[in-house]
Each structure stands twice: as C-alpha cells, then as structure tokens.
N, C-alpha and C positions, 0 to 999 in steps of 0.2 A: 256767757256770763249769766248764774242763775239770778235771781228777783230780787234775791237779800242784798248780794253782792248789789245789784244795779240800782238799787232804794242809798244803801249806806252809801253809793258813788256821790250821789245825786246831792246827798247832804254835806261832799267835802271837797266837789270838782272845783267851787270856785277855789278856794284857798289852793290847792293843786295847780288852775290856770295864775294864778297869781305867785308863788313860789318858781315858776318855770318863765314868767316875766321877771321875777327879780333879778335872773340868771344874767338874762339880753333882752332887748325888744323883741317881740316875732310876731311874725303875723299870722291869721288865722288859720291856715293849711300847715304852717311851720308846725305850731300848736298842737293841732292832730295829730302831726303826723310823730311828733316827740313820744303822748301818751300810747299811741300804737305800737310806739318801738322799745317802752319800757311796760308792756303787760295791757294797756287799757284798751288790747283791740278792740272790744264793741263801741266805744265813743262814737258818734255820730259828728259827723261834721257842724249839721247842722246846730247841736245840741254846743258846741264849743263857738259857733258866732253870735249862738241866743246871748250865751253867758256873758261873750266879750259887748254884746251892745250892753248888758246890764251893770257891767265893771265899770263902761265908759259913761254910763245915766251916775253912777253912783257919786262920779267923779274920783276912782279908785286909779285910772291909765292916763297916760295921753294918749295921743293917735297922734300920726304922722301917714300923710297920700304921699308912699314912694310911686316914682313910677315902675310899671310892671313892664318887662319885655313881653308879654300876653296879653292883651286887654288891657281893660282901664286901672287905676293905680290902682296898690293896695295899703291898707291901711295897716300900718304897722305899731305894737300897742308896747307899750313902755309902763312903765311900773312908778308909780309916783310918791310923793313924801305919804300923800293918806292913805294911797296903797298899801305904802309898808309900814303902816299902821299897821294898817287892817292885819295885812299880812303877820305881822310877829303878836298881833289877838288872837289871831286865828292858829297861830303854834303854839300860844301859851294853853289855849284852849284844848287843842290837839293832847297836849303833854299832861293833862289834866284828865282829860276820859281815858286816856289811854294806862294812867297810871290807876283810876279805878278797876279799868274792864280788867285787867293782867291780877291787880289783887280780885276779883272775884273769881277770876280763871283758876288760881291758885290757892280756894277754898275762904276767901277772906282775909288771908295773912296780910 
C-alpha cells in the first residue's frame, strides 16, 4: 500500500472499524482479519487494537471478556446507541466528500 493510500486509510479506519461492528460484535483479530480479507492487507494488528482502546475511551462500543479456548478472555466490542451516532456522522460525512471529490474528478460538474 503506497503513503497516499496509508495517510487517507488512517483518516477513515475508525468509521470503517465501526461500520464492520455495526454488522456483529467482533473481537480484535476477528477485525483484522475481515479488513485483510476485503483489500486492507497492510492493516497492522496492532494499529486495529490502538483504535478499538480509542472507540472504547470515547465511549463509542461496549466490551464484553468472552472466554477464549487460548489464553485469557477476549474482549469482544459491540457497536453502541453513540456509536451509531457517530457512525451514520461519519457516513453522512463520507457521502459529502465523496460527492465533491467525484465532481472535481469530473472537471467541476
């Protein structure tokens, strides 16, 4: 993934982790491994648990400790009433750049 690509990720992964919670709860390897299997292989594991402690400070998820057959539980993140706030801001917005960038693509029309 070139530098452009990996900057404009960076400014739309949460809304992204959060459209893919509105779906089911998942937990953060779930998570990864959805964006790897529709195009976002470079994601970084790491870079998707930063996010999910920052959805959960914001008060955007809930968490749930299932237990894991591996190790100790894991924390499974659900999508919440302020989440999908956020969330359908965050498509309104989406629907809003995207309706400018397409008219400047297309000379200003």
């Amino acid at each position: 993934m070139g530098k452009q690509m990996t900057e404009m990720l960076k400014g739309i992964l949460e809304g992204v982790v959060l459209a893919i919670l509105a779906v089911r709860p998942a937990y953060g390897y779930e998570i990864t491994a959805w964006l790897r299997e529709h195009g976002f292989a470079d994601i970084a594991e790491g870079t998707v648990y930063a996010l999910l402690v920052r959805v959960e400070q914001k008060g955007l998820v809930d968490v749930e400790k299932v237990p894991s057959e591996k190790g100790p539980p894991r924390k499974v993140y659900s999508l919440n009433a302020q989440g999908q706030a956020y969330l359908d801001e965050f498509w309104g917005t989406w629907s809003f750049l995207a309706e400018r960038i397409d008219q400047l693509r297309d000379g200003g029309r």
